[in-house]
C-alpha positions in Angstrom: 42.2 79.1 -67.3 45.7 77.9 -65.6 44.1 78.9 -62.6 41.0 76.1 -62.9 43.7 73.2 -62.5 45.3 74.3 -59.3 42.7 73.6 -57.2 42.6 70.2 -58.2 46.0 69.8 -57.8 46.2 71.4 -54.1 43.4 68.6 -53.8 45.4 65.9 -55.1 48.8 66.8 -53.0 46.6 67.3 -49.7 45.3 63.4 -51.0 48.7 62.2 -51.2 49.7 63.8 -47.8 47.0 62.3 -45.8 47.4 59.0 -47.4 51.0 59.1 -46.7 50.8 60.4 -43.5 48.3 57.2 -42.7 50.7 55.0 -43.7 53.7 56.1 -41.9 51.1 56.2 -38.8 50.2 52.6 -39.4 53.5 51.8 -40.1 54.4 53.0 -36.4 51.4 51.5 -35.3 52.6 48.1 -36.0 56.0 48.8 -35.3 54.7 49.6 -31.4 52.3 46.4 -31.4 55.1 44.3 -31.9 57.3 46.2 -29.2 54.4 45.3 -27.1 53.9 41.7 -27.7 57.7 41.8 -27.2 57.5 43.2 -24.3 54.7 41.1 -22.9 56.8 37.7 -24.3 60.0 38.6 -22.4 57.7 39.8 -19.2 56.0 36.0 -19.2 59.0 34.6 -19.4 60.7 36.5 -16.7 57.8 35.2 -14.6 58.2 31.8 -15.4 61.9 31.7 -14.5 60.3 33.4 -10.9 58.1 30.6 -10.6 60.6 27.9 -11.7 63.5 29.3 -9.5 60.6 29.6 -6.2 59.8 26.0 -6.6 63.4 24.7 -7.2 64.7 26.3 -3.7 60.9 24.8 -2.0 61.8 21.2 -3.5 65.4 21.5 -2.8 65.7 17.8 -2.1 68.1 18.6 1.0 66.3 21.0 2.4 63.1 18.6 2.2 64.7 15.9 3.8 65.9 18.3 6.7 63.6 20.3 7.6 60.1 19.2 7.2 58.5 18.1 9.8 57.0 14.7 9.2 53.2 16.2 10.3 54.0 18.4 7.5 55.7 16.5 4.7 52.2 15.3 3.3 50.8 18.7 2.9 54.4 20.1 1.7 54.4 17.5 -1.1 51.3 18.1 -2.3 51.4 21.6 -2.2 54.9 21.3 -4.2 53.1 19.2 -6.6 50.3 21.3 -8.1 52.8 24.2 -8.4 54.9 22.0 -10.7 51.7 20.8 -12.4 50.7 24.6 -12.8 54.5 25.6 -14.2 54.8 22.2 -16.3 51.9 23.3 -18.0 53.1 26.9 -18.6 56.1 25.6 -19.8 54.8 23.3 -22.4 52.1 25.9 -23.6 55.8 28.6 -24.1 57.1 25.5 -26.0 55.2 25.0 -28.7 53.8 28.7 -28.8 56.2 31.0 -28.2 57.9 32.7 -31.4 61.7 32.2 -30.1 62.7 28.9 -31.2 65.7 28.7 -28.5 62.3 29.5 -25.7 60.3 26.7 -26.8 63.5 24.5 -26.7 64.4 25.2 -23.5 60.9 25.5 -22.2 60.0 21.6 -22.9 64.0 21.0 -21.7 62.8 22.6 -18.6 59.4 20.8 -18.1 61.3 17.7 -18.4 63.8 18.4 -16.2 61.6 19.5 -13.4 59.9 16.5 -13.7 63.1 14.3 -13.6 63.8 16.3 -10.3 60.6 16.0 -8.6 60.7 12.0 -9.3 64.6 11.7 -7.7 63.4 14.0 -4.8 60.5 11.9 -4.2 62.6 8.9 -4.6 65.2 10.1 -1.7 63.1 12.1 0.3 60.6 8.8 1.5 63.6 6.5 2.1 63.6 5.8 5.7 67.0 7.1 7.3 68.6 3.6 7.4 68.0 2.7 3.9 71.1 1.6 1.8 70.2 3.8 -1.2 70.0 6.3 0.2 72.9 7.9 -0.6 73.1 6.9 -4.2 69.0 8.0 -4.4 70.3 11.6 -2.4 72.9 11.8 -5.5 70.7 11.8 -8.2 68.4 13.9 -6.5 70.8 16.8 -6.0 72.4 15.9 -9.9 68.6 16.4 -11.5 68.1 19.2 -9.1 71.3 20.8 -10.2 70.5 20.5 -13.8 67.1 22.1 -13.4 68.9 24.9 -12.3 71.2 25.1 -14.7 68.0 25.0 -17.5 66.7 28.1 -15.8 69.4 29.9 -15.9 69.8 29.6 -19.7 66.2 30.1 -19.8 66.6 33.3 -18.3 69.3 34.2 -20.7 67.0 33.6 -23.9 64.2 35.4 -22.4 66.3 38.6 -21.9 67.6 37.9 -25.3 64.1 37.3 -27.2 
C-alpha cells in the first residue's frame, strides 16, 4: 500500500520543479529585458550627445562667420536648421519619456539651450562686418554656444550613468 502514494508524490515534486524552474526562468527573463531596454536607453542617448556635439562644432558661431562662403551661407543655414529641428525634437521626446529623471532634465535643458545658441549665432553671424554690435552680438553667441556645450557634456555623464 505505501508504495501506491509515491507515485503521486514523485508527480507532485516533478510539479513543483518545473513550476519553480519556470519562475526562476521568467524571473531571468525579465531581469535580461530590462538589461536590454537599458541597454537601448544609454545607446539613444549616446547618439544624441553624437548628434548634439556634430551640430554644435557645424554652428560654431566663429567658425560660421569665418568660413562660409557667402554663396553658401544660405544653404549652410538651412541645412543647420532642420538638424536642430530634428535633435530639438529628440530631445524633448527623451524629456518627458525617458525613465531617468536627471535625462529628461537635462534633455529639455539641452533643447533650450541649443535654441538660445542658434538665435545668438543667427543674431551675430548676419551683422554686416561694420556693425557696432557686433562684438557684444559675437559675445553672447560664443557664451550660449559655450553653455550648450557644457549641457552636453553633463548629458553625457547621466547617460553613461542611467
Amino acid at each position: 500500500m505505501a508504495a501506491d502514494w509515491v507515485p503521486a508524490v514523485t508527480a507532485g515534486i516533478g510539479a513543483a520543479a518545473a513550476i519553480g524552474g519556470q519562475a526562476v526562468s521568467g524571473l531571468f527573463q525579465g531581469r535580461n529585458q530590462e538589461r536590454a531596454e537599458e541597454r537601448q536607453r544609454r545607446e539613444r542617448a549616446v547618439a544624441v550627445v553624437a548628434d548634439v556635439l556634430g551640430w554644435l562644432i557645424d554652428a560654431n558661431p566663429g567658425e560660421l562667420r569665418a568660413s562660409v562662403p557667402r554663396e553658401r551661407f544660405v544653404e549652410t543655414i538651412a541645412d543647420l536648421r532642420t538638424q536642430l529641428d530634428a535633435i530639438r525634437k529628440i530631445l524633448l521626446n527623451m524629456s518627458v519619456g525617458h525613465p531617468s529623471e536627471k535625462i529628461r532634465g537635462l534633455s529639455a535643458a539641452m533643447a533650450l539651450a541649443l535654441v538660445q545658441s542658434w538665435a545668438s549665432t543667427g543674431s551675430f553671424v548676419t551683422l554686416r562686418q561694420d556693425d557696432e554690435d557686433l562684438d557684444r552680438e559675437g559675445a553672447t553667441a560664443l557664451r550660449d554656444h559655450g553653455q550648450a556645450l557644457k549641457l552636453i557634456g553633463d548629458f553625457a555623464e547621466a547617460a553613461r550613468n542611467a
